[in-house]
C-alpha positions in Angstrom: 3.0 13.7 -16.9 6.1 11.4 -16.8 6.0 8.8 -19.3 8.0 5.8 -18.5 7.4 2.3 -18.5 6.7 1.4 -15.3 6.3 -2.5 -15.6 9.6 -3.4 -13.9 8.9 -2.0 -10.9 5.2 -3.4 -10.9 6.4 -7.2 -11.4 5.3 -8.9 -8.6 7.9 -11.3 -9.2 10.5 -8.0 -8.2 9.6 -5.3 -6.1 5.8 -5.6 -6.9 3.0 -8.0 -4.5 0.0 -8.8 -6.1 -3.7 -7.8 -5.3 -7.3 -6.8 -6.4 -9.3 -4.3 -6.3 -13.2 -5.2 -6.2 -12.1 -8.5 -7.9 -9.8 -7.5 -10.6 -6.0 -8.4 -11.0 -3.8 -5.7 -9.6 0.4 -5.6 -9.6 1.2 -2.5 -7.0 3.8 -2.1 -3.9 2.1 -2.2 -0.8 3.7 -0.4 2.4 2.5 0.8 6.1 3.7 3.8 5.8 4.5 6.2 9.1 1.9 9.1 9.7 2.0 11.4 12.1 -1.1 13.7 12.2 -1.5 16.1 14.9 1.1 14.5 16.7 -1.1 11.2 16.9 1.1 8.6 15.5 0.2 5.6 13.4 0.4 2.9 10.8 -1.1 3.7 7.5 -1.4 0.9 5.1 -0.8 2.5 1.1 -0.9 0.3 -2.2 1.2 2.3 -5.0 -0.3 1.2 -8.8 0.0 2.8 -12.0 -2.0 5.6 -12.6 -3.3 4.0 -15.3 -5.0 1.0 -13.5 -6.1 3.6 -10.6 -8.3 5.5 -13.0 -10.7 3.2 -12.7 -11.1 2.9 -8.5 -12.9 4.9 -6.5 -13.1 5.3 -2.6 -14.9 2.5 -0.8 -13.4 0.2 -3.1 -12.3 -3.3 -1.5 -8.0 -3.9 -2.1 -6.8 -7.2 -1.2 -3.4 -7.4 -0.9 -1.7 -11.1 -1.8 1.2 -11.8 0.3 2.3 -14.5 2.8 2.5 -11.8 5.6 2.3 -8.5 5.2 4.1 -6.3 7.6 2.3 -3.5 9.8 5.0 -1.2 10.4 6.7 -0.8 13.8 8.9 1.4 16.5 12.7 1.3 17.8 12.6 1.7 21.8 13.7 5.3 22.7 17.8 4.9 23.2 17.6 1.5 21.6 18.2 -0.6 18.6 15.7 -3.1 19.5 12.9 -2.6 17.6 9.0 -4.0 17.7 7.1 -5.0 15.1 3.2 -3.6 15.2 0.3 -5.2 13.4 1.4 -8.0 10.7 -1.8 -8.4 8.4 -2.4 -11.8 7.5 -2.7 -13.0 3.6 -5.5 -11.9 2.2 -6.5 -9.0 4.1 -9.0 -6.8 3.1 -8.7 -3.0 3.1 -11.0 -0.3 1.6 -9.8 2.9 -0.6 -9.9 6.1 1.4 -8.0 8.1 -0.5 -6.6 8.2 -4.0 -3.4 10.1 -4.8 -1.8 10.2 -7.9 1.9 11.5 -8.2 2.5 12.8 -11.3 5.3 10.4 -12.4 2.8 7.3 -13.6 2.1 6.1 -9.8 -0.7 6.7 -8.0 -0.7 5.9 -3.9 -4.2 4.3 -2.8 -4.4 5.1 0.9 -6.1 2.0 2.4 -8.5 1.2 5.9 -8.0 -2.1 7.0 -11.6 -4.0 7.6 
């Protein structure tokens, strides 16, 4: 496994938001990510922590993601540069873990279900 430290990049006061998980304090980056599955396109919401902290969750665990507004992803109109912004979550959203996927390098993607 890589072994860096990986606090930096989890300081929510850089690149990091802040959340829980069922309660507990969690730094991680949150993004709604782009999926296109069976060519049914959509939004899907992913908070990256350290592996570390991940080995402890499990799916159906509640994330709650702390953030003034969260941004749902979006499209550009076809021969356009206007673009237009999908879903914003509000503050304090909660989401349950549907998938946990760790990367190998010390992060570890939790693939999230809005509730």
């Amino acid at each position: 496994m890589f072994n860096e430290d990986l606090t930096e990049f989890l300081n929510d006061t850089e690149l990091a938001d802040s959340g829980t998980v069922d309660g507990k304090a969690v730094n991680g980056i949150f993004e709604n990510a782009f999926s296109d599955d069976f060519g049914i396109e959509s939004d899907t919401p992913i908070f990256i922590v350290s592996s570390n902290d991940a080995s402890i969750y499990a799916h159906g665990d509640i994330v709650t993601i702390n953030s003034n507004l969260i941004q749902g992803g979006g499209v550009y109109l076809e021969n356009s540069s206007d673009y237009i912004a999908a879903d914003y979550f509000a503050a304090q959203t909660a989401f349950e873990i549907v998938g946990i996927q760790p990367d190998g390098t010390g992060l570890t993607s939790l693939i999230l279900e809005k509730q």
